[in-house]
C-alpha positions in Angstrom: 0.0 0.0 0.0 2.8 2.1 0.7 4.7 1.6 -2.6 1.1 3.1 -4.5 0.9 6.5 -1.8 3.4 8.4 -3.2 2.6 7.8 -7.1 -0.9 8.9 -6.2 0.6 12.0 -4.1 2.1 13.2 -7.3 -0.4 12.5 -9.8 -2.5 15.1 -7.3 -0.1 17.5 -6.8 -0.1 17.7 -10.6 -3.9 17.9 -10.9 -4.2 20.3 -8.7 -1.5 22.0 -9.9 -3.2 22.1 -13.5 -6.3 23.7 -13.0 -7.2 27.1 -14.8 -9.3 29.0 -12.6 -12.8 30.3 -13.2 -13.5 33.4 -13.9 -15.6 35.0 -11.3 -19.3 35.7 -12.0 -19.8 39.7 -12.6 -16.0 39.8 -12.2 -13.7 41.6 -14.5 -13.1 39.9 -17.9 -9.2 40.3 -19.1 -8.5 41.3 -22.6 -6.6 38.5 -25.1 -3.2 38.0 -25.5 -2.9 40.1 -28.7 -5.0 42.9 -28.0 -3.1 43.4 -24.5 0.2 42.9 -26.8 -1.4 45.4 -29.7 -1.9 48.4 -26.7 1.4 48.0 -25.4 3.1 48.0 -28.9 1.7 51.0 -30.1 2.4 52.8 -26.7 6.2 51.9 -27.2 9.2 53.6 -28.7 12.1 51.3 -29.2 15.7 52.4 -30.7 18.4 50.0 -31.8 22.1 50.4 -32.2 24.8 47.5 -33.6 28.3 47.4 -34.2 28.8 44.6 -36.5 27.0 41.3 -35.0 27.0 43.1 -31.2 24.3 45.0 -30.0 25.5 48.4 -28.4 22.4 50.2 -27.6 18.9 49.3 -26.7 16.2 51.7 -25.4 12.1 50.5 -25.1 10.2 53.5 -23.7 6.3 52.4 -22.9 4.4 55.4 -22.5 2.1 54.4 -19.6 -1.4 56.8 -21.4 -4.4 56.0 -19.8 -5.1 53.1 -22.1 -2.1 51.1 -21.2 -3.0 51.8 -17.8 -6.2 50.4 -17.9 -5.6 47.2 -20.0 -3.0 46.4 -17.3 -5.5 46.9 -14.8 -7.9 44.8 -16.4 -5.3 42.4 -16.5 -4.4 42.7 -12.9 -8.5 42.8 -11.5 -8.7 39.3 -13.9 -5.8 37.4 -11.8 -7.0 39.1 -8.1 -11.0 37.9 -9.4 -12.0 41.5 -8.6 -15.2 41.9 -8.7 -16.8 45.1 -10.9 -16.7 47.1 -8.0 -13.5 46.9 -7.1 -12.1 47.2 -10.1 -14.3 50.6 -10.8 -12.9 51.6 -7.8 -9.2 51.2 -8.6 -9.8 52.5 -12.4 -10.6 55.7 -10.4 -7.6 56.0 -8.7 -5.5 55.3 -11.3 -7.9 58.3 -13.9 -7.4 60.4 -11.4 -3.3 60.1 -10.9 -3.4 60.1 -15.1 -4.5 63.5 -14.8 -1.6 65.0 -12.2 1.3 62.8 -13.7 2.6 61.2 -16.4 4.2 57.8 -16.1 6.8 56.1 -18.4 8.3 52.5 -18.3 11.8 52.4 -19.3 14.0 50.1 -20.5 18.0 50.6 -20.9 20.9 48.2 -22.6 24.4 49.3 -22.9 27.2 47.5 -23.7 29.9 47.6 -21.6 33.0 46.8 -23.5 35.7 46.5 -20.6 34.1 42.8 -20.1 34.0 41.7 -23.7 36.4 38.8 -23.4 35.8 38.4 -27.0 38.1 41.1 -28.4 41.1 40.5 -25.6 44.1 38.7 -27.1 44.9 35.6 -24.6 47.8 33.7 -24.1 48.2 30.1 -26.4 46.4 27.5 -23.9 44.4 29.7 -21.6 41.3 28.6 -20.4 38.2 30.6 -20.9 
């Protein structure tokens, strides 16, 4: 009997594990992959630099508009199972900072050449 408990433990840890939860009745419904994906992308200012094959420069700036802001919260309210209320509630706050500030999400890559290992001339039989 005890050879059997812990194959049985597992297969319900992995069940249970499995599941995808319900969506909450009157709760807030998210949006899909792409049209989250879509808001995001056209909120976004990307800029690109190479040097041959290396990449010396990369800068994503997200401009957080009230859109954005929103289909995040949606997103958000849908993983917490918000119900409409709270989520009308939190909408609020966030319309409400949207109007006294502006937000931006930022994203910086810079090469830093001192620790290329690639371009630095080692001696015959050193180790990587």
């Amino acid at each position: 009997m005890r050879r059997w408990m812990n194959p049985i433990a597992l297969i319900l840890l992995v069940a249970g594990c499995a599941h995808q939860t319900l969506p909450v009745a009157g709760g807030v419904t998210p949006l899909s992959d792409k049209e989250y994906s879509d808001i995001i992308r056209r909120a976004t200012v990307k800029a690109n630099q190479y040097a041959g094959l290396y990449q010396t420069f990369q800068a994503d700036m997200t401009i957080e508009t009230t859109e954005v802001q929103t289909a995040g919260l949606r997103q958000r309210g849908y993983f917490l199972q918000w119900d409409q209320k709270q989520y009308n509630t939190e909408r609020e706050k966030i319309l409400q900072e949207a109007s006294a500030y502006a937000k931006y999400f930022l994203r910086f890559f810079s090469l830093n050449t001192s620790t290329m290992t690639c371009t630095k001339e080692k001696p015959f039989g050193a180790s990587i």
